[in-house]
C-alpha positions as CSV (number, residue, x, y, z in Angstrom):
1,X,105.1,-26.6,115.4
2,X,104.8,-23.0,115.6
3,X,106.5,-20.4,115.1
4,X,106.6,-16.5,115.8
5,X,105.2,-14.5,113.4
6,X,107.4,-12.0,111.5
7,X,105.7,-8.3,110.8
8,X,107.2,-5.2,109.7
9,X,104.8,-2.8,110.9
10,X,103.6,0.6,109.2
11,X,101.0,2.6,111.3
12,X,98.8,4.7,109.0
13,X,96.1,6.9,111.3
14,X,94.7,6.0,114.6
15,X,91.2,7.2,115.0
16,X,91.1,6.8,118.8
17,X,90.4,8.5,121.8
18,X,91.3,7.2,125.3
19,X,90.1,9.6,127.7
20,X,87.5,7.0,128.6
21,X,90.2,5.0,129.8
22,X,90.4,2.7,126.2
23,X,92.2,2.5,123.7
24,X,92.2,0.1,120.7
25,X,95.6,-2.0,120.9
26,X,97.7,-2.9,117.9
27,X,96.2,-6.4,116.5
28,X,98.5,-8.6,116.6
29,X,98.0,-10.2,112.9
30,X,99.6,-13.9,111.8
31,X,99.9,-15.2,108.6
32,X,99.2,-18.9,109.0
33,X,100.3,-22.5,107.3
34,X,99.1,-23.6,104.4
35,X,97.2,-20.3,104.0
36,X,95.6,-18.1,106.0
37,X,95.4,-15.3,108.6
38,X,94.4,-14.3,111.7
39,X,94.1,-10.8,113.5
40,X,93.3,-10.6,117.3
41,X,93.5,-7.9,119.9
42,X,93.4,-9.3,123.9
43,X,90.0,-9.3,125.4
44,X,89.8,-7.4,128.1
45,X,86.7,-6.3,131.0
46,X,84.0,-4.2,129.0
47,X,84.8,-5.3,125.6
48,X,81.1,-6.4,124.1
49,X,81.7,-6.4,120.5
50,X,85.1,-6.5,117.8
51,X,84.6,-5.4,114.2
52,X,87.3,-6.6,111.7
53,X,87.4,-4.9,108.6
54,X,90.6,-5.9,106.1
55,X,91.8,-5.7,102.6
56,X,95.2,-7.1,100.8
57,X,96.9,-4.7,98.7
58,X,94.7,-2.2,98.2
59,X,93.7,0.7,100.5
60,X,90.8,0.5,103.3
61,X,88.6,3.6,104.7
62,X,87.3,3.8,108.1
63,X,83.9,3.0,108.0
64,X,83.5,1.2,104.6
65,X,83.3,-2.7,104.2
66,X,86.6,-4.5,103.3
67,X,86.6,-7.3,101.3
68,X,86.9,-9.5,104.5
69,X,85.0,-8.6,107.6
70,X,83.0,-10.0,110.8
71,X,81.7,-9.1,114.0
72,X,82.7,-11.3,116.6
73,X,81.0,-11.4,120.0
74,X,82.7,-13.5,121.9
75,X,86.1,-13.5,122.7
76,X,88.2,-17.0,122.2
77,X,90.9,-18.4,124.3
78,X,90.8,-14.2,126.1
79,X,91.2,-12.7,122.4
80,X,88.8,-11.0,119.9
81,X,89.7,-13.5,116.6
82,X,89.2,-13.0,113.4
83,X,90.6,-15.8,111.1
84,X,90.2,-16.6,107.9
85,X,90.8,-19.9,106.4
86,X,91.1,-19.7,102.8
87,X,93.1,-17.1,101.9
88,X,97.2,-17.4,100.8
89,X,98.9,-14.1,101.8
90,X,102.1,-13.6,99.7
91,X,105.3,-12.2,101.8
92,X,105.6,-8.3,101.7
93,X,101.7,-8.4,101.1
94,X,100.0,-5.3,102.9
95,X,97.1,-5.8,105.0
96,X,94.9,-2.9,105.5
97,X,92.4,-2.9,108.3
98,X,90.3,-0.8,110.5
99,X,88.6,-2.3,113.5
100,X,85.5,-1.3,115.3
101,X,85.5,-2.0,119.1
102,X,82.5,-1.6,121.8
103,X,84.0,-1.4,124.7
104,X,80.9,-0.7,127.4
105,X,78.6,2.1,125.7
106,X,81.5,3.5,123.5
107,X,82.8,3.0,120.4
108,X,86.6,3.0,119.4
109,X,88.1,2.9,115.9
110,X,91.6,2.1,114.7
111,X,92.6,2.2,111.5
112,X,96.3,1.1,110.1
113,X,97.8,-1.4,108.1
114,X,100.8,-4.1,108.4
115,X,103.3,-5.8,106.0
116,X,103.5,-9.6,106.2
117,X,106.7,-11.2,106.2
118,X,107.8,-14.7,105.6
119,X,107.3,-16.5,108.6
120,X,104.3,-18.6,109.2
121,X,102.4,-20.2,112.3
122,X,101.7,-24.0,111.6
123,X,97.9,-25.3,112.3
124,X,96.4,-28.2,111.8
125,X,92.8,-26.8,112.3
126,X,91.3,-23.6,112.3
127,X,90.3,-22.1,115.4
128,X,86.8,-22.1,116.5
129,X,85.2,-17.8,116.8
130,X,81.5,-16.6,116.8
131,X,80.7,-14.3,114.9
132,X,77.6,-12.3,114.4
133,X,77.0,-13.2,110.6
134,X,74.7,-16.0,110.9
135,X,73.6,-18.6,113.3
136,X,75.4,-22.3,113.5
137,X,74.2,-24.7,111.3
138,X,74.8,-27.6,114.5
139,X,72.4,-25.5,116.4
140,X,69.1,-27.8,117.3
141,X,65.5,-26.4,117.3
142,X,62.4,-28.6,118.4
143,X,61.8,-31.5,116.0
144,X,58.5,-29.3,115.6
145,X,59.7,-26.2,114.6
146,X,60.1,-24.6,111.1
147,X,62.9,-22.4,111.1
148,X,62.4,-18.6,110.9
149,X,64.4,-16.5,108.7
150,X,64.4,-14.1,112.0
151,X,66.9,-14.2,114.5
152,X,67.2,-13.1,117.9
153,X,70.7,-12.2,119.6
154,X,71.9,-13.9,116.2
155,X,70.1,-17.5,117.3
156,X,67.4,-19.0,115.5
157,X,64.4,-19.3,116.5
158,X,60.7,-20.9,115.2
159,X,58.4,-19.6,112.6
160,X,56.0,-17.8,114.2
161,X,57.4,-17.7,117.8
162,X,56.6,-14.9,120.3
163,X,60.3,-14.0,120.5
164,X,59.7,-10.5,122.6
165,X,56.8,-9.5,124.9
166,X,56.4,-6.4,127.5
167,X,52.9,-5.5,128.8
168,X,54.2,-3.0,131.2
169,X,52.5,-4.5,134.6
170,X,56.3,-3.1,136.0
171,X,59.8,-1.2,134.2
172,X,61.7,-4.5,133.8
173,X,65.3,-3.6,134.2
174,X,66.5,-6.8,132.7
175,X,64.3,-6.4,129.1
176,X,64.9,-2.6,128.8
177,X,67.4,0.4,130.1
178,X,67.2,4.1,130.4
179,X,69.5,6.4,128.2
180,X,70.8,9.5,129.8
181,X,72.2,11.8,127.6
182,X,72.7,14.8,125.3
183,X,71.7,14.3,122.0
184,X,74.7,16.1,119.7
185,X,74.3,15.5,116.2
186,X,73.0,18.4,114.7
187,X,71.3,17.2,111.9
188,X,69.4,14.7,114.1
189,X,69.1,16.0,117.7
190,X,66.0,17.0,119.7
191,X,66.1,19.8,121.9
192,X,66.1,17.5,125.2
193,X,68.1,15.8,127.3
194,X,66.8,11.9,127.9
195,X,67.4,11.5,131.6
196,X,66.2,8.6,134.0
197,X,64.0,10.9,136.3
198,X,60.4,9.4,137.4
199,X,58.9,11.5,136.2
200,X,59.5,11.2,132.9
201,X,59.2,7.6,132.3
202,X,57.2,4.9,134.8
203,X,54.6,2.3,134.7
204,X,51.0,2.8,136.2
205,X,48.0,0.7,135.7
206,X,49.6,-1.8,133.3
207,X,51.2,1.1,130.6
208,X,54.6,2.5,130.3
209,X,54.3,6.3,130.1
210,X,57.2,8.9,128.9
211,X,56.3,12.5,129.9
212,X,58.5,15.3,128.8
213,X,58.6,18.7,131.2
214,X,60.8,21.8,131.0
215,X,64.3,21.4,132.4
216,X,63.4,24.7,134.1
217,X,60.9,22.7,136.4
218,X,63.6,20.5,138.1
219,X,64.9,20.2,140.6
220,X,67.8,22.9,141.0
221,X,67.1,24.8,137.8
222,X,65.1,27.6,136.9
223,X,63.9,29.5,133.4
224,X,67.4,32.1,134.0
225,X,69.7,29.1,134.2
226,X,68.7,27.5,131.1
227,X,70.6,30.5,129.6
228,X,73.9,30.3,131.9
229,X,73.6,27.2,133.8
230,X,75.2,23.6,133.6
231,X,73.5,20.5,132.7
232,X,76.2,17.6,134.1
233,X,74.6,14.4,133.6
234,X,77.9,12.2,134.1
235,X,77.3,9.9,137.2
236,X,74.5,8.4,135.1
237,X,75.8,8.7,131.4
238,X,75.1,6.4,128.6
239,X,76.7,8.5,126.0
240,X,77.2,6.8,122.1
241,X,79.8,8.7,120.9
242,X,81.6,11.6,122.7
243,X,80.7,11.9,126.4
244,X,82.2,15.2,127.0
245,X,79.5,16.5,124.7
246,X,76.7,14.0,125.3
247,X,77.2,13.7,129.3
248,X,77.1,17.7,130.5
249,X,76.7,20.8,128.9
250,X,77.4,24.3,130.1
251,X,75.3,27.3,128.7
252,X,77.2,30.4,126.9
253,X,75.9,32.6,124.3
254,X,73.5,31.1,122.3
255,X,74.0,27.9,123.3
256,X,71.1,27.0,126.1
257,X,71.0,24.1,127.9
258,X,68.0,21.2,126.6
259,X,64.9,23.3,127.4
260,X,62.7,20.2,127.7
261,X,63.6,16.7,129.9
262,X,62.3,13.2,128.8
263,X,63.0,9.6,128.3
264,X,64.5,7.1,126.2
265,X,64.5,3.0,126.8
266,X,66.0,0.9,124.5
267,X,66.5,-3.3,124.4
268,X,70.3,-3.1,123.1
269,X,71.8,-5.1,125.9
270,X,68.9,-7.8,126.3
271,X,66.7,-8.1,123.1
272,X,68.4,-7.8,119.0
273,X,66.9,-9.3,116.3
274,X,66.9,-9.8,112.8
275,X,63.5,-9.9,110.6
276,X,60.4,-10.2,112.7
277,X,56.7,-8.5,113.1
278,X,57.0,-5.5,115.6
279,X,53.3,-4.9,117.5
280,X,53.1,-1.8,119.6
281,X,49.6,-0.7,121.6
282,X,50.2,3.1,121.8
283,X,48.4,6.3,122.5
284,X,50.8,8.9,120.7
285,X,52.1,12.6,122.2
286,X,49.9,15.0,121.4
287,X,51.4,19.0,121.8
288,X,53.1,21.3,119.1
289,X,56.8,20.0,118.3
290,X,56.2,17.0,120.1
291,X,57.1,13.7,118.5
292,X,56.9,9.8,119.6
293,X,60.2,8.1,119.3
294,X,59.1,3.7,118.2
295,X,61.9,3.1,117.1
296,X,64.1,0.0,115.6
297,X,68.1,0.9,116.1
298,X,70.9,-1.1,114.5
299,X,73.3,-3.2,117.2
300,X,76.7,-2.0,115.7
301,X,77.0,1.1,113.3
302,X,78.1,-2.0,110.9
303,X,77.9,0.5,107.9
304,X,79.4,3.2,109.1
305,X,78.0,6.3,112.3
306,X,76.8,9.1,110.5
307,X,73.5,9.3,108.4
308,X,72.1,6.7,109.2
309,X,74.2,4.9,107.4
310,X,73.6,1.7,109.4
311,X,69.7,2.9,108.9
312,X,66.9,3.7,111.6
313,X,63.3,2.2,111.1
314,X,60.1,4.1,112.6
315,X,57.2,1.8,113.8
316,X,54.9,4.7,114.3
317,X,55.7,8.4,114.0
318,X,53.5,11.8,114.4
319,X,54.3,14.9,114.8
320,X,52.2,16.3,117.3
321,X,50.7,19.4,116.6
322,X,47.0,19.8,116.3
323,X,47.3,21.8,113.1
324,X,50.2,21.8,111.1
325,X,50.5,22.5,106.9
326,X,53.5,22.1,104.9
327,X,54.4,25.3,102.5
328,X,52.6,24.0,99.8
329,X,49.1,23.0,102.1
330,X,49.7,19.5,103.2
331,X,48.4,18.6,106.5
332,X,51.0,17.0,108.6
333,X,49.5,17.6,111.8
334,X,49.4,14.7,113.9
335,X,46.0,13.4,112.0
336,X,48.8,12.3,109.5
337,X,50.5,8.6,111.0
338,X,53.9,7.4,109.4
339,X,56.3,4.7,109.2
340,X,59.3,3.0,107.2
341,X,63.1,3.9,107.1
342,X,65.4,6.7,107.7
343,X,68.3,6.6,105.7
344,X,69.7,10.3,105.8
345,X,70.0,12.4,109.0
346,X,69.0,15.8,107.1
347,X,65.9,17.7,106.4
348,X,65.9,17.4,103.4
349,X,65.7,13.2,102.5
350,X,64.1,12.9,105.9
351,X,60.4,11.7,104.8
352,X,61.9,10.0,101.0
353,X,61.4,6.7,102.9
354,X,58.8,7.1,105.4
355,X,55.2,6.1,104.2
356,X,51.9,7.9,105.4
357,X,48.5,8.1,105.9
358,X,45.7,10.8,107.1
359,X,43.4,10.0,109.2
360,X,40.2,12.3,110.4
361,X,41.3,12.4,113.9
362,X,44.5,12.7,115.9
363,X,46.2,9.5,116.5
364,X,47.0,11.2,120.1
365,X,43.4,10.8,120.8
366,X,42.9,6.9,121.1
367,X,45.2,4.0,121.6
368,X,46.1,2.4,117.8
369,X,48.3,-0.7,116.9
370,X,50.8,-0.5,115.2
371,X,53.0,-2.8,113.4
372,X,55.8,-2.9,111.3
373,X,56.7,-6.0,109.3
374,X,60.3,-6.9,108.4
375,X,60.9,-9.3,105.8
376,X,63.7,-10.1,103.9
377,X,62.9,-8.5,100.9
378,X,60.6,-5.5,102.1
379,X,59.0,-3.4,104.7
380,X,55.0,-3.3,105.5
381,X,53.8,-0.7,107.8
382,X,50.0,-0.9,109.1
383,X,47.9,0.8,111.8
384,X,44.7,-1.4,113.2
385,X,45.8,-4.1,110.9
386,X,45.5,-2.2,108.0
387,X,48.5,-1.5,105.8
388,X,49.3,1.6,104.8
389,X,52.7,1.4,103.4
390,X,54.9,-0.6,101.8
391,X,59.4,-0.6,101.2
392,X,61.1,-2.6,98.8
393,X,64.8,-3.5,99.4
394,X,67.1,-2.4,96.7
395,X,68.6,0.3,98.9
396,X,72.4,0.7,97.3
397,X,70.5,1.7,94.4
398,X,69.8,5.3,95.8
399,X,73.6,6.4,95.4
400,X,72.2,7.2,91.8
401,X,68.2,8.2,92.4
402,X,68.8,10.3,95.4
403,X,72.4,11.4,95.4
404,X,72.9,9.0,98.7
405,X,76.6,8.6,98.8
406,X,76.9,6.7,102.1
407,X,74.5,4.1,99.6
408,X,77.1,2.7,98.5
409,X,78.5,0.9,101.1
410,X,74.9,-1.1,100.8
411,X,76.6,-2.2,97.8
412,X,77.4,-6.4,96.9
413,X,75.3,-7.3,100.2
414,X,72.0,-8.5,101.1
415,X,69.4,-6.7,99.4
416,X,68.2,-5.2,102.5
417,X,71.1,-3.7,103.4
418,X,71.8,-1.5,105.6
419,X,68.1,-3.5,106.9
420,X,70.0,-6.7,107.3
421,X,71.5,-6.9,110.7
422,X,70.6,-6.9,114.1
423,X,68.4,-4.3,115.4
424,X,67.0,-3.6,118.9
425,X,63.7,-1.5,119.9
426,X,63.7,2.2,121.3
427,X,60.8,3.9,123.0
428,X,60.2,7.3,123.7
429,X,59.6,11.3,123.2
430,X,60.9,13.7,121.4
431,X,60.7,17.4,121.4
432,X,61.6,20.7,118.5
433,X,64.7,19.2,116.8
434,X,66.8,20.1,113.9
435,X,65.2,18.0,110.8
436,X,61.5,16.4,112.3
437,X,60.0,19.5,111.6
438,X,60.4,21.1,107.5
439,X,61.6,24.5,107.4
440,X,58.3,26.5,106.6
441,X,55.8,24.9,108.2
442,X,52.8,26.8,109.5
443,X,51.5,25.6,112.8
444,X,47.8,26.1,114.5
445,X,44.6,28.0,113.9
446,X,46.8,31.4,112.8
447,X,49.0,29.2,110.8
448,X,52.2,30.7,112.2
449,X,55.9,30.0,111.0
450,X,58.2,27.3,112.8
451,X,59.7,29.6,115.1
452,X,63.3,28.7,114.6
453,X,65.4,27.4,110.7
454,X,66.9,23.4,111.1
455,X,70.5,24.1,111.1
456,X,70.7,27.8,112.5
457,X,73.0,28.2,115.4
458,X,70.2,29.6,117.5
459,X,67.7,27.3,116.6
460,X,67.5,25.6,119.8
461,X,67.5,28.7,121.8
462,X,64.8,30.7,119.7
463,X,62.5,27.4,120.2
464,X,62.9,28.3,124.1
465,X,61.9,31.7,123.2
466,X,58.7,30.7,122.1
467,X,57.4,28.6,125.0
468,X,54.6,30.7,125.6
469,X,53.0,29.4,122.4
470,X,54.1,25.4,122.4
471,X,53.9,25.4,126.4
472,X,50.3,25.7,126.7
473,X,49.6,23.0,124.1
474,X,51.1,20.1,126.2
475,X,48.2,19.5,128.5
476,X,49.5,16.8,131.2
477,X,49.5,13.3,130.1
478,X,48.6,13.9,126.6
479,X,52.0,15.0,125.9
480,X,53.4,11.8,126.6
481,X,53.8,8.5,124.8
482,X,51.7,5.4,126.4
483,X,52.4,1.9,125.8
484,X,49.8,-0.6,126.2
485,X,52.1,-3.6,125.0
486,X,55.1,-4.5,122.6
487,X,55.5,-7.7,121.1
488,X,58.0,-9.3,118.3
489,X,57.3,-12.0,116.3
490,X,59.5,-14.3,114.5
491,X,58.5,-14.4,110.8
């Protein structure tokens, strides 16, 4: 028998906007019989993903784990359901939430609480959800097959299996997409926009190539407009987090439009995995302030959306100048290849967790391979099969060693957290930014300063200013990124 549930409700804070035309619905929460609960919100077109997040009598933050969470990613019976089984709420207990929806290529947050009263709904089973947490124990794999501790779309899948493989002979629409957008964080934003142009990424003779030009060059816009023109990039938009601000920009003051155009693909709606062996055949940008973007990018922003709190791993990074010293003399011209984690979006813990090592030439001269193992416990980076660098897990620990608040949250979970979800692959180029390039650096054969300070309002513009200088190192095809092959491997 069942019966209607009885809530008195108290709304704390709603973080949500709906001018995208969604907006995160109340949950509908029911207390069930013998003991349990279950929140749900009606599934409807778009929806991709539903975060839960709750705690009993005691206070929840947006962002931070409650005590009982899940991802579910598929909706049941037209409902995103979160149930838990073996929990006995007490009448007139609180339950704090905040839930996490993707609905399309935004993200919605709602955060609120709700008194439970006395009435119950009778089951005799709990009902059946998936969730992204592991994969089923019922799920069959060959009588053959040792089971990986990698994943793939949350599935599992053989030791040793070729799980992903793309050697360019065409852009396949179905294993990768473009992004077209504005970056806006400024503590982690290039001074592009990534737009789906030709140009700027395409496949010839087997390789994908990503090519970044001046805005000024297109179509429709000259060097005058970059100062009072309007970049409007909505009909294509893939924005992440505001599209009023990641989808069209209009120049006033000191704020320019993106000087320099390129390209970004990612696997997010076909290819996520969990643990595996990343190969990439590349010949790397080579040009000042130029930067490859081989990237591994978390599913859901499961710990949170700022500082790469939810973490960011780099297969292979350079940055491309020909000569390049740090203040104190280190060479970190593009003879100097790097890999690992990104855990903090400023300048200043930028490299903490990135490995390196220098090599006599520029790794923009040649194709290398490049590889970046992901185990359970730690991170190997090598280059030509030779490793080079090497991350434990243990990552909660650096609330203390590096004054890493958001660390916490990497607290009481796997020991790779934030490392231990599903992540998807990025390619492409980069160009100036706000925290890629240290403050004082001294670039080419007159060892000149960085022309503009990460952080200062008019950094972007006073990059433009100096095009003269950067322009004539970018010469063709050499500034681009070229992909011979990617490949993932279970583990």
């Amino acid at each position: 028998m069942k019966l209607s549930i009885v809530l008195f409700i108290i709304w704390n804070v709603t973080t949500v906007s709906n001018v995208f035309g969604y907006s995160v619905p109340e949950p509908t929460i029911e207390i069930l019989n013998p003991q349990g609960l279950r929140i749900y919100i009606p599934h409807e077109k778009g929806i991709v993903l539903v975060a839960f997040h709750l705690n009993i009598d005691k206070p929840i933050a947006l962002n931070l784990l409650g005590d009982y969470s899940a991802d579910i990613t598929q909706p049941s019976n037209d409902r995103w359901l979160f149930q838990i089984s073996n929990i006995f709420i007490e009448p007139g207990s609180k339950i704090n939430y905040w839930m996490h929806v993707q609905y399309g290529s935004y993200a919605y947050r709602k955060l609120g609480s709700q008194v439970a009263g006395r009435a119950t709904v009778d089951i005799s089973e709990p009902e059946s959800i998936t969730t992204n947490s592991s994969f089923s124990s019922g799920e069959k794999l060959p009588s053959d097959c040792e089971k990986s501790v990698t994943t793939v779309g949350r599935h599992p899948v053989c030791k040793g299996q070729l799980v992903f493989e793309d050697h360019f002979d065409r852009l396949n629409w179905t294993m990768w997409k473009r992004e077209v957008r504005i970056p806006i964080d400024s503590d982690d934003s290039e001074f592009v926009s990534f737009q789906s142009r030709s140009e700027n990424s395409y496949v010839s003779n087997g390789e994908l190539h990503i090519i970044p030009n001046l805005l000024s060059e297109t179509p429709g816009f000259n060097g005058s407009l970059i100062r009072t023109g309007q970049l409007d990039l909505r009909a294509e938009c893939t924005a992440i987090v505001d599209m009023s601000k990641e989808c069209q920009r209009i120049a006033q003051f000191f704020q320019i439009l993106p000087p320099v155009v390129t390209a970004r693909i990612n696997t997010k709606d076909f290819f996520t995995f969990r643990f595996g062996r990343v190969e990439v055949r590349a010949k790397l940008p080579k040009g000042d302030w130029l930067f490859p973007l081989i990237l591994l990018e978390p599913v859901e922003s499961y710990y949170g959306f700022t500082e790469h709190s939810s973490g960011q791993m780099r297969v292979a990074f350079i940055r491309g100048n020909e000569i390049l010293e740090s203040k104190t003399g280190e060479d970190l011209s593009g003879k100097r290849i790097m890999g690992g984690v990104v855990l903090s979006s400023g300048e200043e813990l930028r490299d903490t967790w990135l490995k390196s090592s220098l090599r006599s030439s520029h790794m923009g001269d040649d194709y290398h391979n490049y590889t970046l193992i992901w185990e359970e416990d730690h991170i190997a980076l090598q280059v030509d099969g030779n490793e080079y660098g090497f991350i434990r897990g243990g990552f909660s620990k650096l609330t203390r060693t590096h004054n890493l608040p958001h660390a916490s949250l990497w607290s009481n979970r796997h020991k790779m957290a934030p490392f231990d979800r599903e992540f998807f692959l990025t390619l492409g180029v980069g160009a100036g930014g706000h925290s890629d390039f240290p403050g004082g650096v001294l670039n080419g054969p007159r060892k000149t300063f960085k022309s503009w300070s990460n952080h200062h309002p008019k950094a972007e513009l006073r990059f433009w200013n100096d095009r003269e200088n950067w322009l004539k190192t970018w010469s063709g095809d050499e500034a681009g990124l070229h992909v011979d092959y990617v490949k993932v491997y279970a583990l």
